[in-house]
C-alpha positions in Angstrom: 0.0 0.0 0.0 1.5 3.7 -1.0 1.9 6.1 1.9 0.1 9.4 1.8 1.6 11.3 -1.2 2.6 8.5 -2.8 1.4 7.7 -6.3 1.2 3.6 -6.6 2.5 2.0 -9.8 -0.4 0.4 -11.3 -1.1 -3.2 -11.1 -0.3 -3.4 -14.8 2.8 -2.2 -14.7 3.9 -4.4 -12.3 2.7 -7.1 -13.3 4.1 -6.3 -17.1 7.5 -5.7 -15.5 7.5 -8.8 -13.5 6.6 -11.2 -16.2 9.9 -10.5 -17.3 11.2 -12.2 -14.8 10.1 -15.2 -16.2 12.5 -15.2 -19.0 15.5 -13.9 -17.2 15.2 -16.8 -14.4 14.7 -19.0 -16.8 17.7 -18.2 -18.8 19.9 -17.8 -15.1 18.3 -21.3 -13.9 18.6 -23.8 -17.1 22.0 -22.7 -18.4 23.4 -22.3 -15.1 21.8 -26.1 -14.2 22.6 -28.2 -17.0 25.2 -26.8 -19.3 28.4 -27.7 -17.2 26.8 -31.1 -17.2 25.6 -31.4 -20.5 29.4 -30.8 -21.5 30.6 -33.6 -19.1 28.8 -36.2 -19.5 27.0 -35.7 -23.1 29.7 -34.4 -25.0 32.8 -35.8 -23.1 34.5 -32.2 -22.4 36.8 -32.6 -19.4 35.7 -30.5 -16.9 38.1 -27.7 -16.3 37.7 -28.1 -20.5 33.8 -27.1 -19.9 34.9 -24.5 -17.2 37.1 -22.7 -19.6 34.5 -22.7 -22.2 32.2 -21.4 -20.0 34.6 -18.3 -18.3 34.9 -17.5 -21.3 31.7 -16.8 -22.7 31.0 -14.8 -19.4 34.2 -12.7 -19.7 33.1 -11.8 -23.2 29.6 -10.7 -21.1 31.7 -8.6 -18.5 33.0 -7.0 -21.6 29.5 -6.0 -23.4 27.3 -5.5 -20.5 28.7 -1.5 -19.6 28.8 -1.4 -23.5 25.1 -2.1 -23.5 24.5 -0.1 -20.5 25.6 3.4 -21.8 24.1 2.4 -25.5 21.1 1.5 -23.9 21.2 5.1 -22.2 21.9 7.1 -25.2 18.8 5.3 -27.0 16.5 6.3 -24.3 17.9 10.3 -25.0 17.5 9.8 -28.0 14.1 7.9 -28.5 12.4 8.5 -25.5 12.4 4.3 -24.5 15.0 1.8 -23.8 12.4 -0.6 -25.7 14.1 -1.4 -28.5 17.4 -3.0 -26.5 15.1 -5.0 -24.8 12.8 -6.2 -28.0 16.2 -7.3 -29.9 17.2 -9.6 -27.1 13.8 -11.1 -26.4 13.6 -12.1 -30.3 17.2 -13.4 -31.1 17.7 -14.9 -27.2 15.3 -18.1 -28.4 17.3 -18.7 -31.5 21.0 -19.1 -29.7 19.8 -20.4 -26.7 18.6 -24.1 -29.2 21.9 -23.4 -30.7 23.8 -24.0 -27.8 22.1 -27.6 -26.9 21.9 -28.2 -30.9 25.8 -29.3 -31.2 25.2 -32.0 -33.9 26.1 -36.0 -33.1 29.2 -37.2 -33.7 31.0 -34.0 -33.6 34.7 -34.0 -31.8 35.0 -32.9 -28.3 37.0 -29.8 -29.4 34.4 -28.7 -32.1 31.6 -29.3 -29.8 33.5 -27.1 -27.4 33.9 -24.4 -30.1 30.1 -24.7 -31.1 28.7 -24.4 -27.6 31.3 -21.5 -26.8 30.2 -19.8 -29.8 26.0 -20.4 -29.4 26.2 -19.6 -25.6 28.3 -16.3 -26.3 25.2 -15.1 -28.9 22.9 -16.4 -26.2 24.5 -14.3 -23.6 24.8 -11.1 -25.8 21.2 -11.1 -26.3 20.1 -11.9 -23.2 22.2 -8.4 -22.1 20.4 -6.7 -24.9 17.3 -7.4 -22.4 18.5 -7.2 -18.9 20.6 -4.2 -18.9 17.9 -1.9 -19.8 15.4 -3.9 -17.8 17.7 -3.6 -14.8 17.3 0.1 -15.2 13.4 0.4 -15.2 12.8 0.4 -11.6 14.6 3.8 -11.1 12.2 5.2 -13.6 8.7 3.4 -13.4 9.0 5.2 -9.7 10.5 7.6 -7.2 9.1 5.9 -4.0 11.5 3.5 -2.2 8.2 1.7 -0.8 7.1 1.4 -4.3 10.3 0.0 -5.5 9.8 -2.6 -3.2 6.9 -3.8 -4.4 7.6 -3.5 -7.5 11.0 -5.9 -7.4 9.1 -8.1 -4.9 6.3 -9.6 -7.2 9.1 -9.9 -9.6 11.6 -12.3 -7.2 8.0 -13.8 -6.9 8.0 -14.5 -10.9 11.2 -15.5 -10.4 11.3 -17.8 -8.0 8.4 -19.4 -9.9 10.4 -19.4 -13.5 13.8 -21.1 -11.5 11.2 -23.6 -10.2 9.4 -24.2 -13.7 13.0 -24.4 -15.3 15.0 -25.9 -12.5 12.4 -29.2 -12.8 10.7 -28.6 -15.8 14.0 -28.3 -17.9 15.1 -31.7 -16.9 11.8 -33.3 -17.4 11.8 -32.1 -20.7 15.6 -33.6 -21.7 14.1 -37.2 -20.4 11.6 -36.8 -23.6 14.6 -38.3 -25.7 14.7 -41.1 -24.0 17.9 -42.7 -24.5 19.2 -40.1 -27.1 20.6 -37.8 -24.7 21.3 -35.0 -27.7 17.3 -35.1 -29.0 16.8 -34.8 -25.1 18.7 -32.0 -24.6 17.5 -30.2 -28.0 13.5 -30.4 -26.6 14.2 -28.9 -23.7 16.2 -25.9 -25.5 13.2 -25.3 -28.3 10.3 -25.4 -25.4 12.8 -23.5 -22.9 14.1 -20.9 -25.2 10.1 -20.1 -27.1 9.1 -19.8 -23.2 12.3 -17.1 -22.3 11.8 -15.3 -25.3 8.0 -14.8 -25.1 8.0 -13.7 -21.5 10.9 -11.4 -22.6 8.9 -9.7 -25.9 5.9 -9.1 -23.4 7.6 -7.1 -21.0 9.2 -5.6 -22.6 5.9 -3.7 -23.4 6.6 -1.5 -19.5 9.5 0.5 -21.0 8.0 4.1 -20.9 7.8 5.8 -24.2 7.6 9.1 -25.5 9.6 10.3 -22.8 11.5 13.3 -24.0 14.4 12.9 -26.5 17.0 15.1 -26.3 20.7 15.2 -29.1 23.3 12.6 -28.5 26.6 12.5 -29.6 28.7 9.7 -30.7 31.1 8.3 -28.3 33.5 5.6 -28.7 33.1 2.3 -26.9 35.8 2.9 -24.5 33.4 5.8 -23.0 30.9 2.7 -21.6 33.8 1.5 -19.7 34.8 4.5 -18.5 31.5 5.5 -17.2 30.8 2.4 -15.7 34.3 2.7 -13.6 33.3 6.1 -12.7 29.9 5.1 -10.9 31.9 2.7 -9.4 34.7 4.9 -8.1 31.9 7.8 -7.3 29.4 5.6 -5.4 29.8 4.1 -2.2 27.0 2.4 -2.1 27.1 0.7 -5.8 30.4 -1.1 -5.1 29.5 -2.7 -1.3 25.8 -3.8 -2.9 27.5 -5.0 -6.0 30.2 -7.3 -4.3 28.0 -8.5 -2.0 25.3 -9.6 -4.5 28.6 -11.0 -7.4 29.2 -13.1 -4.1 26.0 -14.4 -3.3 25.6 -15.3 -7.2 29.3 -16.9 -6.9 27.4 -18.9 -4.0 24.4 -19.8 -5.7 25.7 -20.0 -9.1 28.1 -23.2 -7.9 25.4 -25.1 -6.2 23.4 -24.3 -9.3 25.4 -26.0 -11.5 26.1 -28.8 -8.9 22.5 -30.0 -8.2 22.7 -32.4 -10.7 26.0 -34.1 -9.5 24.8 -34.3 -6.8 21.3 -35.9 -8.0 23.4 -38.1 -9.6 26.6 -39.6 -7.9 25.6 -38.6 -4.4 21.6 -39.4 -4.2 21.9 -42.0 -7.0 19.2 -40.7 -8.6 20.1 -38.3 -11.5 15.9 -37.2 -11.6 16.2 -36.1 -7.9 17.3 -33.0 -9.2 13.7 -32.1 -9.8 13.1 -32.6 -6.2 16.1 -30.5 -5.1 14.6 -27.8 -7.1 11.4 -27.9 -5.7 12.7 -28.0 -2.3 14.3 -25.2 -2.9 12.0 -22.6 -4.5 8.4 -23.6 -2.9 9.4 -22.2 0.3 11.2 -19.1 -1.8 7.8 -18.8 -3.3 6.2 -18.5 0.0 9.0 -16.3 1.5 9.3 -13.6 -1.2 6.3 -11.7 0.5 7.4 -12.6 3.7 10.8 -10.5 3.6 8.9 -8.3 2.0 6.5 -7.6 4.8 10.2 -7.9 7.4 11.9 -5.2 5.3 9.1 -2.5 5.9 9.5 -3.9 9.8 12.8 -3.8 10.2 14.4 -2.6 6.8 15.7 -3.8 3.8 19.4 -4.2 4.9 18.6 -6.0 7.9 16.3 -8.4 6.0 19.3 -8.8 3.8 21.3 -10.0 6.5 19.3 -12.4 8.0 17.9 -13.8 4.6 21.6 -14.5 4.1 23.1 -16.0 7.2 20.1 -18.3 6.7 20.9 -19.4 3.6 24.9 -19.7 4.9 24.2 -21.9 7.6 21.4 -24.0 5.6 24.2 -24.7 2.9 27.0 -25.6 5.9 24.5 -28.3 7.2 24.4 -29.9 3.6 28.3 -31.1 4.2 25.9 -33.5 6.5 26.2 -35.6 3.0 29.8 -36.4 3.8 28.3 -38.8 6.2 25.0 -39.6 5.4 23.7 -38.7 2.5 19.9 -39.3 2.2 15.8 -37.9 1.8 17.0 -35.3 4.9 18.7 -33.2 2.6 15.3 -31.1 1.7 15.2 -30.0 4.8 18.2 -27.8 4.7 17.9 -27.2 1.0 14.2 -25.9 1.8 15.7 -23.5 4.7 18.4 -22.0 2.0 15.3 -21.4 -0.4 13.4 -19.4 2.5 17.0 -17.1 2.7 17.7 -17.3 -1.4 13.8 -15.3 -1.8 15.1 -12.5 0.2 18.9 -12.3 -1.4 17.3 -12.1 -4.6 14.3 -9.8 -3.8 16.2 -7.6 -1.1 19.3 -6.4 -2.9 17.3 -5.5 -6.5 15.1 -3.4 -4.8 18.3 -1.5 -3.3 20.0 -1.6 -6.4 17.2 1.7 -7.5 17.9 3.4 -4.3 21.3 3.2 -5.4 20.6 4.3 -8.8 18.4 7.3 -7.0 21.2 8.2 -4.5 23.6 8.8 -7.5 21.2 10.6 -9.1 20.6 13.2 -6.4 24.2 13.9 -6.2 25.6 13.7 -9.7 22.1 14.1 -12.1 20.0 12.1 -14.3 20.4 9.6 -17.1 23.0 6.7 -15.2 20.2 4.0 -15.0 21.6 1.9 -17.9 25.1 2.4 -17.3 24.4 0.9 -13.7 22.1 -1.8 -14.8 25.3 -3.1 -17.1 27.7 -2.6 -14.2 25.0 -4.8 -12.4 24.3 -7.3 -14.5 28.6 -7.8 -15.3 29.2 -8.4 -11.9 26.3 -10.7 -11.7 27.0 -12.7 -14.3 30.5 -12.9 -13.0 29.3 -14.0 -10.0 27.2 -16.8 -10.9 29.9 -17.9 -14.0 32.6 -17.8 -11.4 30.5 -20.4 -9.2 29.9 -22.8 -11.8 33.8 -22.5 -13.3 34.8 -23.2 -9.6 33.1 -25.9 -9.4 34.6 -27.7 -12.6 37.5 -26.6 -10.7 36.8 -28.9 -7.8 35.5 -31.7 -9.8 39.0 -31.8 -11.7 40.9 -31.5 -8.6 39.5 -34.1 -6.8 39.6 -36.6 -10.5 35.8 -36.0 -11.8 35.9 -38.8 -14.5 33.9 -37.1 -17.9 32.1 -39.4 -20.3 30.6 -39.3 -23.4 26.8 -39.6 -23.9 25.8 -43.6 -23.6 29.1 -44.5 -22.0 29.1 -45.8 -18.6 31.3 -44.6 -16.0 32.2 -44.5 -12.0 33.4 -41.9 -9.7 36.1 -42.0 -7.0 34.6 -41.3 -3.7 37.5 -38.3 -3.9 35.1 -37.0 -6.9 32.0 -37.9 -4.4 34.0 -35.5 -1.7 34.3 -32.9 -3.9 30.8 -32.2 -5.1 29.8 -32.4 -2.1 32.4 -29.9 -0.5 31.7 -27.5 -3.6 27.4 -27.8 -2.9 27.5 -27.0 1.2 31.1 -25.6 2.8 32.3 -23.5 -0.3 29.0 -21.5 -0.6 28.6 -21.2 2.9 32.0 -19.3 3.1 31.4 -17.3 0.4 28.1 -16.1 1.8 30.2 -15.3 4.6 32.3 -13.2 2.3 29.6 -11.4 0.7 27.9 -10.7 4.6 31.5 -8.8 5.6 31.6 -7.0 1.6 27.8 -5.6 2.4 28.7 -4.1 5.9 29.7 -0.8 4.6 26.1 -0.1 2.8 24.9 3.0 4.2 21.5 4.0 2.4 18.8 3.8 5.2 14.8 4.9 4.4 15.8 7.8 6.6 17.9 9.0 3.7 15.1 9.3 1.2 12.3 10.7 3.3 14.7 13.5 3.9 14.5 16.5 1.2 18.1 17.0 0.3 19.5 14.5 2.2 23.7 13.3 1.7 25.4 10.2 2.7 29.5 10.0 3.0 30.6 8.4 -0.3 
């Protein structure tokens, strides 16, 4: 509910703005779940092979993201709309994304490599083309903090619900090819990638138009970087939410992309990722409101904390599988879904404050250039998880196969999934808790009429 002289975002627009969501979980979630994997143990890639492949792609998205972010501002002076950006990567996003799980049969393990590095780059680009600009939006659907927070909160609502959809849908899907693990895998892409792109096309349809268009010079590409360093040097408050949310993706990015080893070799049952996924995000689904309703209590930055030592401690009491692993381990993967809702939900709707702080002290027109910054250092984070974890699988002698090839693990192998799905993110949330302690933006700040914080 809007306080007195508030004007409420209509339920359209929120509801326009959050079906995005949809798309961008989906494309965070599937990717992030089964592409590691799918290099493995379909096409045979060694796995600090399929770790390189992947960094790669992601520092080529580290690279474009700013570059997106200041284009993305320029077409809004110009035009009036960031909508364009975000229509081009809802219509090509569908096409790569089938590229990357359409590596033809029979191909070597080096040109398979090549193909998916190449298909998953394109994917990535386009999927920037959408989520720069629609990281921006927030700052300029609204100027109330208490607004902003409802508006990002239905959306970590949507997107709990799309990780959940994609997290056990996806693999559902790739059992449709039965034994032919590459007609599996292309299924899933063409149903998951119409799905992403869809959602992405229709909400697009929230970017404001018409808004007033003013002349733009040209700039050379080096000024996108520049700009983006100099939010980062200039604001405070940017860099201590930004490190603290790359860490959390680090975090959950790893265990992401380890739920189905440890379906596999630790539960035995390489389906059971389904069921860790819907362990997971049910209770997010029921929590997203909740740290809603705990933020307006107590604050956003508090909720933050607690949302996260929960999720820490939930992921240190998975190392339980060292032991015994067995059914138990919903429990504690159910608890770090009730903490992931409010990491997600919690820092997005800071990252406008953010956006509005800066604005207040240095002017308008820095929306996109943060939302690339943002969306760079979250890619990072959750890219940096999964190549970690190919890390530990090759350290501890992760034996790759080839689709239809049987194989066995070392329980050193069995040791290190485990190690890289509970202790390693539970120390890196740690991290992240110590990199967030320096945020300063309070409500108090923006119910004040020129009010400053020490940058």
């Amino acid at each position: 509910m809007a306080t007195s002289g508030e004007v409420p975002l209509p339920r359209r627009v929120i509801g326009t703005y959050a079906l995005g969501s949809m798309g961008t979980g989906g494309f965070s979630t599937l990717p992030g779940l089964v592409l590691i994997y799918y290099m493995t143990d379909t096409l045979g890639i060694a796995a600090l092979g399929a770790g390189l492949l992947l960094g790669v792609a992601k520092i080529w998205d580290v690279i474009i993201d700013p570059v997106i972010g200041v284009r993305s501002d320029r077409d809004l002076a110009a035009t009036g709309s960031r909508h364009r950006f975000m229509v081009a990567g809802g219509a090509l996003l569908p096409l790569f994304f089938i590229l990357t799980f359409a590596v033809p049969a029979g191909l070597g393990q080096l040109a398979a490599g090549l193909w998916v590095l190449a298909a998953f780059t394109a994917t990535a680009t386009a999927f920037s083309l959408f989520q720069v600009p629609y990281m921006a939006l927030p700052a300029e659907l609204t100027a109330s903090y208490d607004q902003r927070t409802r508006l990002l909160s239905l959306r970590v609502l949507v997107l709990s619900l799309a990780i959940l959809l994609f997290g056990a849908g996806g693999p559902a899907l790739r059992t449709l090819g039965g034994e032919n693990q590459w007609l599996g895998y292309f299924l899933m892409s063409v149903v998951a990638g119409i799905v992403i792109g869809s959602s992405l096309l229709a909400s697009a349809r929230v970017a404001p138009r018409g808004g007033i268009r003013t002349t733009v010079q040209r700039t050379p590409i080096r000024h996108g970087y520049l700009r983006g360093l100099a939010v980062l040097r200039r604001s405070q408050p940017f860099r201590a939410l930004l490190l603290a949310f790359a860490l959390q993706g680090l975090a959950t990015g790893g265990m992401l992309a380890g739920a189905q080893y440890v379906a596999t070799w630790v539960l035995h049952d390489e389906e059971a990722v389904t069921l860790l996924f819907i362990a997971l995000i049910g209770p997010a689904l029921l929590f997203a409101p909740i740290w809603r309703t705990v933020a307006r209590r107590i604050g956003k930055e508090r909720s933050f904390l607690l949302s996260s030592v929960l999720f820490g401690l939930a992921a240190m009491a998975l190392a339980g599988m060292l032991l015994r692993p067995g059914t138990w381990v919903y429990l504690p993967v159910a608890l770090a879904g009730a903490g992931y809702a409010g990491m997600q939900s919690l820092p997005m709707s800071m990252l406008p404050d953010v956006i509005t702080h800066d604005a207040q002290e240095h002017g308008e027109g820095n929306a996109g250039i943060f939302g690339g910054v943002w969306t760079a250092g979250e890619t990072t984070g959750m890219a940096l998880g999964a190549v970690i974890l190919t890390v530990v699988l090759a350290a501890s002698g992760y034996a790759e196969s080839v689709a239809g090839q049987a194989t066995t693990q070392q329980p050193a192998a069995i040791i290190g999934i485990i190690l890289a799905f509970s202790v390693l993110p539970a120390l890196v949330i740690a991290l992240s808790l110590w990199a967030f302690r320096r945020y300063p933006l309070r409500e108090s700040y923006f119910n004040q009429p020129h009010g400053s914080t020490a940058a």
